[in-house]
VONUTOR-205580 format. One record per residue (C-alpha): residue number from 1; x, y, z; chain. Coordinates in steps of 0.001 Angstrom, whole numbers, plus 500000, padded with zeros to 6 digits. Layout:
N
  num      c1      c2      c3  cadena
  NUM       X       Y       Z       A
...
END
This chain:
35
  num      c1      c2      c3  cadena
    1  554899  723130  496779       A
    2  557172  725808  495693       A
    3  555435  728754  496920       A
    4  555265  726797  500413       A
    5  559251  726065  500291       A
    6  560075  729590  499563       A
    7  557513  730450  502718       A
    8  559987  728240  505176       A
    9  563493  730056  503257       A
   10  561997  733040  504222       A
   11  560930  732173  507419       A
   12  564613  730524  507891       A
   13  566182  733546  506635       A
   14  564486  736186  508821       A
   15  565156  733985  511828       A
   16  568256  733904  511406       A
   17  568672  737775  510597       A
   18  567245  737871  513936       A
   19  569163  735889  515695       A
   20  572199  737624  514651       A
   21  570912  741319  515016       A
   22  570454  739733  519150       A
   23  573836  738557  518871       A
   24  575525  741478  517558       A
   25  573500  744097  520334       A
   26  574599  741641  523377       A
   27  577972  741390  522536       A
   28  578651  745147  523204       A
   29  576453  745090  526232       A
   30  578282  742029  527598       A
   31  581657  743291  527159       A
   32  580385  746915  528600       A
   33  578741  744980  531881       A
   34  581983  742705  531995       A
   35  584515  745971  531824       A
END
C-alpha cells in the first residue's frame, strides 16, 4: 500500500512539474505574440 501511494505522489508531483514548466514557456510566448 505504501509503495503504491508513493507511485501516485510521484505521479502527482511530476504532473504538476509539468504543468508548470507549460505554464512558465507560454507565458513569454503569449506576452511576445500579444506585444
Amino acid at each position: 500500500m505504501k509503495i503504491e501511494t508513493k507511485k501516485l505522489v510521484m505521479l502527482a508531483m511530476l504532473s504538476a512539474l509539468s504543468y508548470i514548466m507549460v505554464v512558465f514557456i507560454n507565458i513569454p510566448v503569449v506576452m511576445f505574440l500579444k506585444y
